[in-house]
C-alpha positions in Angstrom: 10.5 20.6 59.1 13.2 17.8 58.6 12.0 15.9 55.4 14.4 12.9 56.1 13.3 12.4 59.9 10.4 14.1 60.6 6.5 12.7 60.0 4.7 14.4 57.6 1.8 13.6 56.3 0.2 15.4 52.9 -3.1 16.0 52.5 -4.5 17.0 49.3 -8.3 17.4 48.7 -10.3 18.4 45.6 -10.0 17.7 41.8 -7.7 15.4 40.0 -6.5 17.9 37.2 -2.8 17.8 36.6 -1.4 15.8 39.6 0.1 13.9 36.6 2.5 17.3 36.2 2.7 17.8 40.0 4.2 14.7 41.4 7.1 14.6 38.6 8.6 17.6 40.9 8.4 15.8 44.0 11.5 14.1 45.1 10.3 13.5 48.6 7.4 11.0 47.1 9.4 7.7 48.7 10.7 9.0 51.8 9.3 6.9 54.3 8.7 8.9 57.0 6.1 10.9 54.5 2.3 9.8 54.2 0.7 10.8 51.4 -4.0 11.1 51.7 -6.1 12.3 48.5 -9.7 13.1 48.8 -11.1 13.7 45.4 -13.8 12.8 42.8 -13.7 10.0 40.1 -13.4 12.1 37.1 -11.6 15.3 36.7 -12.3 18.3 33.6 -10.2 21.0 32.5 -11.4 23.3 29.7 -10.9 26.4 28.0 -12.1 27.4 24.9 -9.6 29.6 23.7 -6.6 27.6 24.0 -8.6 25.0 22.9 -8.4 22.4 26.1 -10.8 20.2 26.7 -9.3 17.3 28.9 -11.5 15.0 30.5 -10.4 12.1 32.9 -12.0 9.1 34.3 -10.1 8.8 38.1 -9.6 5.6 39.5 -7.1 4.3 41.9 -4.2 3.8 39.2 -4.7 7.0 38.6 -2.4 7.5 41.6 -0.7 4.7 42.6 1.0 4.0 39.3 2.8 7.5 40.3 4.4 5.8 43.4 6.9 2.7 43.5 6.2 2.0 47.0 5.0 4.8 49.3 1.4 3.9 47.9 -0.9 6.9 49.1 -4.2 6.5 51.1 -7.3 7.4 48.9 -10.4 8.4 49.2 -12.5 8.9 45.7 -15.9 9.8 45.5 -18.8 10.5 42.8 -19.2 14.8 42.8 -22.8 14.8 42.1 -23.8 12.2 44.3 -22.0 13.8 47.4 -22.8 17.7 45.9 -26.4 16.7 45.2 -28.0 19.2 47.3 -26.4 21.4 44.8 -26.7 20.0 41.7 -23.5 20.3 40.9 -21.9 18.8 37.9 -18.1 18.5 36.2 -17.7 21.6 34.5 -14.5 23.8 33.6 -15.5 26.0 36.7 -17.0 23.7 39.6 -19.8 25.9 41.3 -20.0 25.4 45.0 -16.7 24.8 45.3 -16.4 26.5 48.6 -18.7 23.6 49.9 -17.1 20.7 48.3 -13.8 21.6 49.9 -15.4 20.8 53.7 -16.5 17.0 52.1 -12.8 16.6 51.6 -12.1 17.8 55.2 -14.2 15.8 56.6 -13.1 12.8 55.2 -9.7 13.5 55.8 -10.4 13.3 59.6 -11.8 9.7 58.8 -8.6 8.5 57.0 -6.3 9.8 59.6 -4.8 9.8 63.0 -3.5 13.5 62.5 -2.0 13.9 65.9 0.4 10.9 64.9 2.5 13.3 62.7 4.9 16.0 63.4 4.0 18.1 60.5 0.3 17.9 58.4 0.5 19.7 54.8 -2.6 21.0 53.6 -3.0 21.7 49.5 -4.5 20.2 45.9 -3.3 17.9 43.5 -3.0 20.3 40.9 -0.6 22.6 43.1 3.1 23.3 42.9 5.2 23.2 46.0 8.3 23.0 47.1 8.6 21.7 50.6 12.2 21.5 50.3 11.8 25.5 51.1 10.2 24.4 54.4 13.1 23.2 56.1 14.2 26.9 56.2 11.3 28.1 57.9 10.8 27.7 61.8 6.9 27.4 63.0 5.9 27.9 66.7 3.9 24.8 68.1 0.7 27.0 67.8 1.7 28.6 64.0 0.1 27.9 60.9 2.2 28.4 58.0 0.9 30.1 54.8 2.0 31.0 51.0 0.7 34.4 51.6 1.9 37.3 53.2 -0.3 38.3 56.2 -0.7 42.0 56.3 -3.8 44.0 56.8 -6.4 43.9 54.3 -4.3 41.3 52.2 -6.0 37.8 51.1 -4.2 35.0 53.2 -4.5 32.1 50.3 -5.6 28.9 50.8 -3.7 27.2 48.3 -1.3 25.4 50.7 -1.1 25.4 54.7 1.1 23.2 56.9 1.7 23.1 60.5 2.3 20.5 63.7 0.0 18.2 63.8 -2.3 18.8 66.5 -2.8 22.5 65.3 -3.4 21.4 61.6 -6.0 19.1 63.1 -7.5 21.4 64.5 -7.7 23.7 62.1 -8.9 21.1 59.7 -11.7 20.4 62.2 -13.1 23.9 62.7 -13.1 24.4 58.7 -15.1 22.0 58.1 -17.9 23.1 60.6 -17.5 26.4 59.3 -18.8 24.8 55.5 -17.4 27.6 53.1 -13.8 26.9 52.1 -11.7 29.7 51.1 -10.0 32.9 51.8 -12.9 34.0 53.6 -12.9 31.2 56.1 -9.0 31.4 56.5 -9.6 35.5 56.6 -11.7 35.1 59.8 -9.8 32.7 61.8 -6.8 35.1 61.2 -8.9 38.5 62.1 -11.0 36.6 65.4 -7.0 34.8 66.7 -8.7 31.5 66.3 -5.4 30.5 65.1 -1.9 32.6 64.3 -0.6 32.3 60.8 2.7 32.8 59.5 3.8 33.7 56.3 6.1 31.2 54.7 7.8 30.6 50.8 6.4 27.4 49.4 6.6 28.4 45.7 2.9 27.5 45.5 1.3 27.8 42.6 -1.8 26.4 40.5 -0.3 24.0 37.5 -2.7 24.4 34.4 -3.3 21.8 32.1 -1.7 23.9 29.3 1.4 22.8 30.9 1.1 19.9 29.6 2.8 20.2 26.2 5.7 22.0 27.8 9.1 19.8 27.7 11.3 20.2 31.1 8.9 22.6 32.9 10.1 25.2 35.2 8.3 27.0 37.7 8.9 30.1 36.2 6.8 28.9 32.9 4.1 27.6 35.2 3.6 31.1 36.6 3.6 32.2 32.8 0.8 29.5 32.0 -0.9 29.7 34.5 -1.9 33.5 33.8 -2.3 32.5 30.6 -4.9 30.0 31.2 -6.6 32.2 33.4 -7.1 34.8 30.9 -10.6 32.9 30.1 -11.8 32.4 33.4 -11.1 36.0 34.7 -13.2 37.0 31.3 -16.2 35.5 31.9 -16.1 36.4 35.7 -16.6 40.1 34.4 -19.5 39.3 32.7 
């Protein structure tokens, strides 16, 4: 991946959270040659109780273009418990259902795009860290899907972040969101049945947690700190 000639388009689906963190690490955000698509709802939560966070965001348009001086990124933003009716869902600290949200998002994505117009497709959230400047080291076969996993057996292949050609990105977009369950288990059984190859690549991803936000001239190495820090909560009440 050449971010200077190449045409890549970014695709990020899901909650709002802290894109406001995210984007202030991209120095790619103007190139030209880069598209950026959001599919996401129109208000975004983050909570937890003991680090006492309770950040709650109404998301409009501004919400992303003021991030961009002239790349302005194609948006899609919708109302969660209209389109997650079925499931009643609401805007909690911990969506339920999100493994059926996620498909929505895909699906919309198909909408928005020509995807076999781009050399490379990027798959991830606006609340993940990446570094695609690590890309341009890594060398994908036109058939390849690169993941921020390694790819052994009976490890998790993540779903954080995915990128590929084009076509192949397409289609893998296509067939996840007929399968209707996003997640590791989805990406898990397209790996185990050879419905596509994978290959394990360094993005740096990681999930940027809203106690971040406090934190003057961030580093990914305190992100990784936070982050386990925030989840502390969540992994709490899982147990119970």
């Amino acid at each position: 991946m050449n971010l200077d000639k190449d045409r890549i388009a970014i695709l990020l689906y899901g909650e709002y959270r802290t894109f406001d963190i995210v984007n202030t690490f991209w120095n790619f955000k103007e190139n030209q040659n880069i598209d950026f698509y959001f599919s996401t709802w129109n208000f975004s939560y983050q909570g937890n109780d003991e680090l006492k966070i309770d950040y709650k965001e109404k998301i409009t348009t501004n919400s992303f273009t003021k991030y961009f001086k002239q790349n302005i990124p194609f948006l899609n933003i919708m109302d969660l418990e209209t389109e997650m009716g079925n499931y009643n869902c609401k805007h909690e600290k911990y969506i339920k259902y999100n493994e059926k949200a996620v498909p929505i998002h895909l699906g919309y994505f198909l909408e928005m795009m020509d995807t076999t117009s781009y050399d490379y497709i990027v798959l991830t959230r606006p609340d993940v860290f990446f570094d695609l400047n690590n890309l341009q080291k890594f060398s994908l076969k036109e058939n390849e899907i690169g993941v921020d996993s390694s790819i052994t057996h009976n490890d998790i292949i993540h779903d954080l972040f995915l990128y590929g050609r084009g076509n192949i990105i397409h289609e893998f977009i296509r067939k996840a969101k007929n399968y209707n369950k996003w997640g590791h288990e989805c990406i898990q059984e397209f790996h185990d049945n050879k419905t596509f190859k994978f290959k394990s690549v360094n993005a740096s991803s990681v999930i940027v947690r809203p106690n971040c936000r406090n934190v003057d001239n961030l580093t990914y190495d305190e992100i990784m700190k936070l982050k386990d820090e925030f989840n502390n909560e969540k992994n709490r009440i899982l147990l119970f």
